[in-house]
Structures are given as structure tokens and as C-alpha cells.
N, C-alpha and C positions, 0 to 999 in steps of 0.2 A: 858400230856407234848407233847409237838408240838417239831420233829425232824429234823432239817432244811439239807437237806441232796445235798452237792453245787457239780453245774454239772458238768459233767468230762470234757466239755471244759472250765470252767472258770477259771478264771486267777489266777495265783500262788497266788496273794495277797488274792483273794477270797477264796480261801481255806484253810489261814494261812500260810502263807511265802511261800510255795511251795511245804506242803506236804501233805498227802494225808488225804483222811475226816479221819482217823484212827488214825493219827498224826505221820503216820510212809508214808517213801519212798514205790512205790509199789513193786521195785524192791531193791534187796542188791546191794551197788555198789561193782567191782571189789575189791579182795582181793590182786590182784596180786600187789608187792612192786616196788624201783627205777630201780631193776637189769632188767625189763621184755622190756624196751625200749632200752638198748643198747643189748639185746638177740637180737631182732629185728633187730639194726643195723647193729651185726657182723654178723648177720646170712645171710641176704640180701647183706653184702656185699663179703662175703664169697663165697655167690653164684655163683653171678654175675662177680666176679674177676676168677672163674677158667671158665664159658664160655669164657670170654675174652682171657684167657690162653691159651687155646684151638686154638680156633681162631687162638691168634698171630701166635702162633706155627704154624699152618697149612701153614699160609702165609710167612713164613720163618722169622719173627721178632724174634727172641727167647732171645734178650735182653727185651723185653717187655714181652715173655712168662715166664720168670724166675721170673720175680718182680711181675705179675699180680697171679703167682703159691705161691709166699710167702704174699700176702697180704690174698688168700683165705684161703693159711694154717692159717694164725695167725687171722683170721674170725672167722673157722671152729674151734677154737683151745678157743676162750675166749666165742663164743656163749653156748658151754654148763654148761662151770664155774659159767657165769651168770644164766641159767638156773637153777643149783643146786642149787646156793644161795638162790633163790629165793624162791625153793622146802624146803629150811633146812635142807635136809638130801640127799647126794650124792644116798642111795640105792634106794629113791624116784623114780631118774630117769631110775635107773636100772631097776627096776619093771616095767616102761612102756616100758623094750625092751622084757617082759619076753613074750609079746602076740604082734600079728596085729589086729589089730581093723579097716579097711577100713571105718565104717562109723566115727572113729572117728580123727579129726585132731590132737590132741593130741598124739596120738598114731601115724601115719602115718609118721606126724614130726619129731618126734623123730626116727623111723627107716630111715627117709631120711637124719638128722644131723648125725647119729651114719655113716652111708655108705659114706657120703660125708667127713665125718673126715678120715673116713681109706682111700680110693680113692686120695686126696687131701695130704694127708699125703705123700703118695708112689710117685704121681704124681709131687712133689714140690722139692722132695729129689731124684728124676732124674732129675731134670730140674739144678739140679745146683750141683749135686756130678756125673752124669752120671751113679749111682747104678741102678739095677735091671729094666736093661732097655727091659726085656719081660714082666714084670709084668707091667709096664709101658704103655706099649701098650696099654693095657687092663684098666689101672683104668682113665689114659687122658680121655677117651673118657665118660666110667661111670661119673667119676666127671663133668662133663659139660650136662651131662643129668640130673643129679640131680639137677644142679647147679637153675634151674629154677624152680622147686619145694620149694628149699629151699627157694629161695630170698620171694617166694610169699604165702608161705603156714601157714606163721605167721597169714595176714590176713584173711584166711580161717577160723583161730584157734580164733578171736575175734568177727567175723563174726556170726560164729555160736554160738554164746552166745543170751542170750535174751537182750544184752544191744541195745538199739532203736539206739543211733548213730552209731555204728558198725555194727549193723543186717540190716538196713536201710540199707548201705552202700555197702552193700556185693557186688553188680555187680561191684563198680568202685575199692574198696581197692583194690583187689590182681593187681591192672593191678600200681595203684599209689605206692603201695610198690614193683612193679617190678621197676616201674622206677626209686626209691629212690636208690631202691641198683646198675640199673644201674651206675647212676652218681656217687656213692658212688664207686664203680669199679674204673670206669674214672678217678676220681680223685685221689685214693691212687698211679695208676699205674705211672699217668702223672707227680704226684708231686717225685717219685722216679727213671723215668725213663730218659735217658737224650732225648734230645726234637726232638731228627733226626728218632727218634725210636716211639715215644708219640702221633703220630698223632693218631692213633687209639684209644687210650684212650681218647684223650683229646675231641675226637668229640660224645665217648659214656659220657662223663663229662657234655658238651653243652646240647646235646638230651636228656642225661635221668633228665637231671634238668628242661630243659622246659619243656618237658612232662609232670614233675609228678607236677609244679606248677599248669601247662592247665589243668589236670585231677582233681586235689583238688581242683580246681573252677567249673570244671564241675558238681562234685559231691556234693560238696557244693550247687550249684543250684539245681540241682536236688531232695534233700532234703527238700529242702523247709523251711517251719519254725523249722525242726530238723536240719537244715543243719547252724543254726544260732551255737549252740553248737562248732562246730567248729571255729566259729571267736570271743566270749568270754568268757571273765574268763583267768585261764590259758590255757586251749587249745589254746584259740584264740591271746595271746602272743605270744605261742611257732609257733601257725602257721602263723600268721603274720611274725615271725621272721625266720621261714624256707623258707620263699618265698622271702622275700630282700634280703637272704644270697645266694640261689640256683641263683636268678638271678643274682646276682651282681658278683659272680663266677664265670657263663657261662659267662657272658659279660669279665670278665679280660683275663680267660682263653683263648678264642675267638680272644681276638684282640690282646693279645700280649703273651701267650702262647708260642707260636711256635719259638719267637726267644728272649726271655727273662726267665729264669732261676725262676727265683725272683718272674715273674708275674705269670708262672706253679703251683710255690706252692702256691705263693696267691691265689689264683681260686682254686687248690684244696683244701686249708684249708677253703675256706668260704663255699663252695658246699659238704664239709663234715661235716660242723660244719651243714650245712640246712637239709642234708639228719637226723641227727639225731635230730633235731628240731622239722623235719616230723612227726617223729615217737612217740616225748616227746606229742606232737599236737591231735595224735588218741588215745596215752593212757589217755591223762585229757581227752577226749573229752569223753570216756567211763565212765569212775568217775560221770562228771558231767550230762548225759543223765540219768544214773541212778539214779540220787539223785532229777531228776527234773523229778512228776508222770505224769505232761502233757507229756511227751514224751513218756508215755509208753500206756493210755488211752484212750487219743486223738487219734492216729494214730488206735490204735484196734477198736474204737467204728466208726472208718470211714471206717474201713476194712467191718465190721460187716455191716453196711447203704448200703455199694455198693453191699453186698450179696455176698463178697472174704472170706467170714469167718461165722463159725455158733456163735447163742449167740442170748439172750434174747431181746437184742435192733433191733435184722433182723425181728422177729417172731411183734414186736408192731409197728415197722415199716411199714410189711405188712398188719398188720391191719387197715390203716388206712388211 
């Protein structure tokens, strides 16, 4: 019996709709459920709203530092609810506080959310009852050190999976889910702060949305034909739909922002609805890299050819 055995660059159709000669995916796709894309968004924006805090504060805004302190508290406050949910059992996440684990992001994360919850807590509830204000001292400044771990440490945490769209992707994620949570900041502060006070926000709303559009196009390109994963299917909805919304945001916010009430929250409701679009964008995007095995043999059997990796295809390669 003659075993016809189809090569691992051949096209989905040639191997049977897209899976692998075994008739299974080569990889599992993510297990993770709906809650793990808004963890992402309140976590990032959680972050990024108490730098911003910080900041205002420094610069004597402290109508803008109060609002920017209660957006991060109620960030830091529903990122781990979604979190548990997701885990099924609240002692789940307990258990990853019970160790530190430095190589793993999992673990890191989690002591970063737990610090930035008590910090953010203490910090939010002096900024606007004037309570314990020497502990205060002390956790302003920790929370805003955190604050940037936490916005970007999610994509650490997806990155280091064996999924090809996210593991591919690792150099450009943590910088595009910094800027997602930027804008994500910008906009909750802008749409609640009144507009004599909001310019600071409103200009981290403009920057961190163009940014993070510029970067998911960068990274997109630089991907190559995994980087297509990103702009179909549902990913490629959600991410087409996060990039008319962040732009179309920064544009209203931008031009009429600053002396229109109405047009504040319009911009930041459309650059908040993109910021988490972003993120709906890298969780399908995972889904679907995994269920499709050219993206995971393909890319290893060329690692292997250029000699970045050992494996049977380097050693007949050189033969010959």
C-alpha cells in the first residue's frame, strides 16, 4: 500500500481543509474563554490610568488626577473578577499568589495585579477622601511603577505560548498592548474630566491610538503570511473594526475635544470601544493560528532550512 504523505508547505486544501496529515490541528487551540479579552482591557487600562494619575498629580491637575485614580481603581478592581471567572474557582488564583515564579508570566502577573490592586486602592481613596495620606506617599508612586508592567505583561503571557500568531509576534505585542491601554487611559480620563483640565488625557487618547493602529500594521507586516491571521476571520473583523474606531476617535477627540463636551465623549467612547476590539483581534487571532497547522510547520521547517533550529530537515538539507 502506497502512503501518500502531503508536504508541510502544501496548502490547506491539500491536506484536507487545513488539518494536519493525522486529521487533527498540530497544535490545541487556546482554552482560554470570553472573560480573558476584557482581563486584557481592564488590566491595561488600569495600568495606564494610574501613570497618568501620577503624572497629573505631579503637574498639579488633581482634577484629572482623581478621575484618572478612580478609572485605574475600577480597572484593577474587575481585571481579576474576569480573571477568576475564567479560572472557575476564585482559590485558582490564590494558589498563583502562594509562589513567584520569575520565569513564568503567569505567576509574575498575577503578583503585579494583586500589588497594583492594594497600591491603586490606597492611592484612589486619598485622592478623593484625603485619608492616609503617608501611606499615600508611598503606594502613588509604586502604583505608576507597576502601572507599566501590568498594561503590557498580558502580552508576555500569550506570547509565550506555542501559539504561532502570538509567539511570532512577541517583539511588537507588549509595545501595541501598551498603547492600547494608553489610549484606553486617555479616553476614560477625557470623557469624565471637564475639558480645561483633559488636555493631557486627551493627547495620551490621540497618541496611544495612533500608535497602537501604526504598530498592528507594522507587525502585521512583519509577519508575513502569519501575519494574514490577523486581518481574517473573526480576528480580522475585530481588527479591522478596532482601527476605524481608534482612528475615527483620535480624529473627533482631536478636532473638537477640547471645546465640545459631547465630542470628549464621543472620541472616547469610539477609542474605547477600539481599544477592546484590539484585544477581541489577538484573542481570535490565537484561536485561529492554532487550528490552521501551516502556521505552525511551515514556519518550524524554515527555521530548521536556515539552520535557527535542529531537526531532521537541517541534517538532509545538509546532505545535499
Amino acid at each position: 500500500m502506497t502512503v501518500v504523505r502531503p508536504e508541510l508547505g502544501a496548502t490547506r486544501e491539500a491536506r484536507g481543509g487545513g488539518e494536519s496529515p493525522y486529521g487533527r490541528p498540530v497544535i490545541k487551540e487556546p482554552v482560554w474563554t470570553w472573560e480573558i479579552p476584557f482581563y486584557f482591557y481592564t488590566g491595561g487600562l488600569a495600568g495606564a490610568s494610574a501613570g497618568l494619575a501620577y503624572v497629573a498629580r505631579l503637574t498639579g491637575n488633581s482634577a484629572l488626577a482623581r478621575r484618572a485614580w478612580l478609572a485605574a481603581l475600577g480597572g484593577v478592581s474587575l481585571s481579576p473578577l474576569f480573571l477568576i471567572s475564567d479560572l472557575g474557582k476564585p482559590v485558582r488564583f490564590f494558589n498563583m499568589l502562594r509562589v513567584f515564579k520569575v520565569t513564568s508570566p503567569m505567576s509574575v502577573g498575577s503578583w503585579i495585579l494583586a500589588g497594583s490592586g492594594a497600591t491603586t486602592g490606597v492611592s484612589a481613596l486619598n485622592a478623593w477622601t484625603g485619608l492616609f495620606p503617608r501611606t499615600a506617599a508611598v503606594s502613588r508612586p509604586v502604583a505608576a511603577a507597576l502601572g507599566l508592567p501590568l498594561s503590557t505583561y498580558t502580552a508576555a503571557l500569550v506570547a509565550n505560548t506555542a501559539v504561532p500568531a502570538w509567539h511570532e509576534a512577541r517583539y511588537e505585542l507588549p509595545f501595541v498592548f501598551g498603547a492600547s491601554a494608553a489610549a484606553s487611559a486617555g479616553a476614560a480620563a477625557a470623557a469624565v474630566t471637564p475639558a480645561r483640565d483633559a488636555a493631557p488625557a486627551r493627547r495620551l487618547l490621540v497618541g496611544g491610538a495612533l500608535v497602537e493602529v501604526a504598530l498592528t500594521q507594522v507587525m502585521e507586516r512583519r509577519l508575513g503570511p502569519l501575519g494574514s491571521t490577523y486581518s481574517e476571520g473573526p480576528a480580522g473583523k475585530f481588527g479591522k473594526a478596532a482601527k476605524a474606531l481608534n482612528l475615527a476617535g483620535a480624529v473627533v477627540a482631536a478636532a473638537a475635544g477640547h471645546r465640545n463636551r459631547a465630542a470628549a465623549v464621543a472620541g472616547s467612547a469610539l477609542v474605547s470601544a477600539g481599544a477592546l476590539c484590539a484585544r477581541w483581534s489577538v484573542f481570535k487571532a490565537g484561536s485561529q493560528s492554532a487550528a490552521n497547522p501551516d502556521h505552525t510547520v511551515v514556519p518550524q521547517r524554515e527555521r530548521i532550512e536556515r539552520g535557527r533550529a535542529p531537526g531532521s530537515a537541517r541534517g538532509v538539507a545538509g546532505g545535499r
